[in-house]
Backbone as CSV, one residue per row, in Angstrom:
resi,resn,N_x,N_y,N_z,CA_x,CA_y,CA_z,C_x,C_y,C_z
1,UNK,180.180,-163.564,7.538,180.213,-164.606,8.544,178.901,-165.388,8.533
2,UNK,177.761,-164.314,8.408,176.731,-164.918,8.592,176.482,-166.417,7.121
3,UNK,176.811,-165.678,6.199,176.730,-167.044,5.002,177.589,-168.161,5.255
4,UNK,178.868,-168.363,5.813,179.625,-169.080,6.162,179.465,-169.948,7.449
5,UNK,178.662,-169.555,8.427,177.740,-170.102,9.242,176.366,-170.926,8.257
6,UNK,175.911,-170.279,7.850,174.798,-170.943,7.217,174.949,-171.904,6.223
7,UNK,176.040,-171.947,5.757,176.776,-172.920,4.541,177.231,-174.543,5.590
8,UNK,177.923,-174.008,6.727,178.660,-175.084,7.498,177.135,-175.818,8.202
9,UNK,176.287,-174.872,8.482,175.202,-175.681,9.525,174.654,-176.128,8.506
10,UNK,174.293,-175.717,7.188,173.664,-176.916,6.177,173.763,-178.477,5.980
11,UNK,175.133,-178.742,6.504,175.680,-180.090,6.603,175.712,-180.663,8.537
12,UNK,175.607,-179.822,9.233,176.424,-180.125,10.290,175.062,-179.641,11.423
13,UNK,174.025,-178.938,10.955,172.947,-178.425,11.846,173.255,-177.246,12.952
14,UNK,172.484,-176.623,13.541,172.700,-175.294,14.444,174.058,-175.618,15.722
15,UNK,174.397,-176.487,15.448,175.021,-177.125,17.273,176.603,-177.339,15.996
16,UNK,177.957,-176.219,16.935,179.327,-176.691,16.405,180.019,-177.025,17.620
17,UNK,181.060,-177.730,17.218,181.652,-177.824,17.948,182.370,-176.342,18.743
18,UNK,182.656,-176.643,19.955,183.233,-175.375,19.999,184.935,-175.020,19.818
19,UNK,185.464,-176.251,20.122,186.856,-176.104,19.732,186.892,-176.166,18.086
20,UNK,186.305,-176.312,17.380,186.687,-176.018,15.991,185.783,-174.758,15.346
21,UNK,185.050,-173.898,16.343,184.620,-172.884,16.172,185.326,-171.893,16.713
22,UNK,186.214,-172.035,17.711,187.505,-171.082,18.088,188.514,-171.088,17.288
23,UNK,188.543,-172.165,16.610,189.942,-172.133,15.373,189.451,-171.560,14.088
24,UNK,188.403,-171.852,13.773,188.001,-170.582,12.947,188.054,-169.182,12.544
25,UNK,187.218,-169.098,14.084,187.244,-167.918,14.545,188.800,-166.952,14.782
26,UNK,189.429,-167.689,15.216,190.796,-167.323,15.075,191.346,-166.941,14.004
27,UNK,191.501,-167.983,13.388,191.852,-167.693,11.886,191.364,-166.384,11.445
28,UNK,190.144,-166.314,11.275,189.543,-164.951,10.765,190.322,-164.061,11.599
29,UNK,190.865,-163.771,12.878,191.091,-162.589,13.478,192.794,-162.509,12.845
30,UNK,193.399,-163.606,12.627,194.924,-163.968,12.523,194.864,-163.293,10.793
31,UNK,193.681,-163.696,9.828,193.753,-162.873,8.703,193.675,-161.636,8.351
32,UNK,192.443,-160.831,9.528,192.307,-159.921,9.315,193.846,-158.815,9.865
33,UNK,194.362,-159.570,10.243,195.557,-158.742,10.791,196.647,-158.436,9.741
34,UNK,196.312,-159.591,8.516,197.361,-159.096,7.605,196.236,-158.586,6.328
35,UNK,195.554,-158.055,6.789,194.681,-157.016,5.470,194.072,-155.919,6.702
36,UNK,194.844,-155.181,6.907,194.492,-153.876,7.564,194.052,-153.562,6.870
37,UNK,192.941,-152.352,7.629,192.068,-151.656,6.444,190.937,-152.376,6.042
38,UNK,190.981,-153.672,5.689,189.512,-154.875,5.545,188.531,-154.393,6.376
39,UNK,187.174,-154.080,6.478,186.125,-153.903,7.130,186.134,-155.591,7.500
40,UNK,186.639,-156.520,8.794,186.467,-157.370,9.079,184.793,-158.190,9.402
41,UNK,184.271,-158.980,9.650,183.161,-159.544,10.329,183.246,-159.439,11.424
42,UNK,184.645,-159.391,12.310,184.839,-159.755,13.638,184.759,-158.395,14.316
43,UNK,183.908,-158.714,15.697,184.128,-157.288,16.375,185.545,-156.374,16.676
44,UNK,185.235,-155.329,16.377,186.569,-154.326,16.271,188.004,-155.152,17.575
45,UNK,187.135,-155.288,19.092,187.410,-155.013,19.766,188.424,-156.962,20.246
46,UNK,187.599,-157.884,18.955,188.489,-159.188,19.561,190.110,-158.952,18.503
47,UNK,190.022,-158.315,17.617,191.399,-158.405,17.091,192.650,-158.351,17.297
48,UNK,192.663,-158.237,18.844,193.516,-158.873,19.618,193.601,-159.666,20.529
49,UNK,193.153,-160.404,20.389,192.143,-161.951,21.172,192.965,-162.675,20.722
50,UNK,193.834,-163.584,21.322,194.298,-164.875,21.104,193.386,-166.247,21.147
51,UNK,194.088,-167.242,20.973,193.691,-168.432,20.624,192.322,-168.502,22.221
52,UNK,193.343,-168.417,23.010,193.114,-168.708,24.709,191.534,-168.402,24.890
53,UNK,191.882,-166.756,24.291,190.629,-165.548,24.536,189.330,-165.965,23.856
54,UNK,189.326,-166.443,22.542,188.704,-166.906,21.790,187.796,-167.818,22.071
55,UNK,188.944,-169.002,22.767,188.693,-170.583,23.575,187.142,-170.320,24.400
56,UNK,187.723,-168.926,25.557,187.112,-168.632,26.748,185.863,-168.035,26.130
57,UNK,185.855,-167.527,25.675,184.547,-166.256,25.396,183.584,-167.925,24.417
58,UNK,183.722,-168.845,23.772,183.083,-169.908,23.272,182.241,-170.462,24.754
59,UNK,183.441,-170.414,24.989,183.242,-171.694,26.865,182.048,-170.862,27.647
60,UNK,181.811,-169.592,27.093,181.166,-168.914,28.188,179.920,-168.999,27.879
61,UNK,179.699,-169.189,26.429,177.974,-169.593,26.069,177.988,-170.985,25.391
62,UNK,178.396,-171.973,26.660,178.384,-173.318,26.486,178.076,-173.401,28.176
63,UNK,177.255,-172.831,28.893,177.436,-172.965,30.093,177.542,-174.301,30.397
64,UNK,176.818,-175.596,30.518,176.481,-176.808,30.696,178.108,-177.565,29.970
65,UNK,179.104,-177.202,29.537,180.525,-177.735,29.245,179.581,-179.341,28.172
66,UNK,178.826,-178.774,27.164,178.740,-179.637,26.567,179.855,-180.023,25.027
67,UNK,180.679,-179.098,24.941,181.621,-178.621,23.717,180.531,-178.237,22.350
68,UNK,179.517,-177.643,22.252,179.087,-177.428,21.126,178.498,-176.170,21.709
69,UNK,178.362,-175.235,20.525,177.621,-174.021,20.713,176.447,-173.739,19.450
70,UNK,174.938,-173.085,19.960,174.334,-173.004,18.706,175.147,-171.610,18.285
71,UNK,175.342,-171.594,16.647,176.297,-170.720,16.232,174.715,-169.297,15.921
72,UNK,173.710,-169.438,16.283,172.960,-168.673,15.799,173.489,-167.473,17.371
73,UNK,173.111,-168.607,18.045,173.172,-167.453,19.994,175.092,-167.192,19.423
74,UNK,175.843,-167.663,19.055,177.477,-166.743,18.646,177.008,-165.411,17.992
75,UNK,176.630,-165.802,16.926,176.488,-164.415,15.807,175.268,-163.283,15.958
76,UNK,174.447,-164.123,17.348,173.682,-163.079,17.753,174.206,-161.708,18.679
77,UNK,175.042,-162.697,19.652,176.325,-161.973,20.317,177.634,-160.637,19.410
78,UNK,177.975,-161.747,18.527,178.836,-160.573,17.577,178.395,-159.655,17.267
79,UNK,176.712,-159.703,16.876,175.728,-158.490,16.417,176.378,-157.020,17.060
80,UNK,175.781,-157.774,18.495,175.990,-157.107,19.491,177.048,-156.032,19.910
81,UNK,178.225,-157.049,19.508,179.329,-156.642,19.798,179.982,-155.936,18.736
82,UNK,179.403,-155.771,17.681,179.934,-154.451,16.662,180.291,-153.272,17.152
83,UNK,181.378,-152.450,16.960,181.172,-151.121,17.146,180.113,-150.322,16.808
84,UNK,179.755,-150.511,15.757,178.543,-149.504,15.455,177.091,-150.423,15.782
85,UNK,176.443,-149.739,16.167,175.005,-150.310,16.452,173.955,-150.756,14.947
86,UNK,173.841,-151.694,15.023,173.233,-152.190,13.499,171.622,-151.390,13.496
87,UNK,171.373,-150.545,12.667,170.576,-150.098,12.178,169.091,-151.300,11.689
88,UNK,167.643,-150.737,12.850,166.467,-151.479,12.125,166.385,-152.062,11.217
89,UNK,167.005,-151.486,10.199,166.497,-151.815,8.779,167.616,-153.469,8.895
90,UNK,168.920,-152.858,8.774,170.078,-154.339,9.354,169.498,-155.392,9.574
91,UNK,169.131,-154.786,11.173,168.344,-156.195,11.991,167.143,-156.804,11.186
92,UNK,166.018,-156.531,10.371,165.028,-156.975,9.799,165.727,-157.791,8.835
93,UNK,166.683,-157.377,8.151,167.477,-157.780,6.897,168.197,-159.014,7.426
94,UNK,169.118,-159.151,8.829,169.587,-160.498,9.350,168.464,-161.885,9.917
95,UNK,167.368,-160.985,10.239,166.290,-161.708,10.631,165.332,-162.314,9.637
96,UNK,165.322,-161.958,8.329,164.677,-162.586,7.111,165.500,-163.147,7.072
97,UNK,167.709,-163.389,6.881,168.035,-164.233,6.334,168.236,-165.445,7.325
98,UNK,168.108,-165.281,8.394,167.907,-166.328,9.522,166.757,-167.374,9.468
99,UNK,165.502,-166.051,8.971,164.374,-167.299,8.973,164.329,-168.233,7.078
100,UNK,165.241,-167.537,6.666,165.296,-168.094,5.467,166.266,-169.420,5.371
101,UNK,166.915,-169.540,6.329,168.045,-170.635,6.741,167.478,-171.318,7.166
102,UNK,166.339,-171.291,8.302,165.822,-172.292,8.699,164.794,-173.078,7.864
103,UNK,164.456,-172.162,7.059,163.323,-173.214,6.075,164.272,-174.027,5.536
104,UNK,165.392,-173.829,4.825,166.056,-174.194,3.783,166.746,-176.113,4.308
């Protein structure tokens, strides 16, 4: 997820829209449903999140209803929201490739 974020903000900068970041996002959950078994990107726990659910949980770190979200504060959240707790070493490893995005 994280390269696919960093590929789209190369053209488009830290700020997405948020309705075309819920259809994304969707998508990914609507695929991972037909490859059970896939170690997904998406937290264990949205893979049954509809369109709606998706919509809402965007809307919720857009407080100010501007329709864009920085996708860095999204995927900082997903971190989060892994089942398993990302290991130091992880976090140092997402945090070099973060600051390596921003030089770029």
């Amino acid at each position: 997820m994280l390269a696919e974020f960093t590929s789209i903000a190369a053209s488009t900068g830290d700020l997405m829209q948020s309705r075309e970041l819920a259809a994304l996002l969707y998508s990914k959950i609507k695929n991972s449903w037909h490859f059970k078994g896939f170690d997904s990107a998406m937290p264990e726990d949205w893979n049954c999140f509809g369109y709606a659910e998706i919509n809402q949980m965007i809307r919720n770190i857009d407080p100010k209803n501007t329709g864009y979200v920085n996708w860095r504060t999204l995927i900082s959240y997903m971190i989060l929201l892994r089942s398993k707790v990302p290991s130091a070493k992880e976090i140092s490893r997402i945090e070099k490739m973060l600051k390596e995005s921003e030089v770029s």
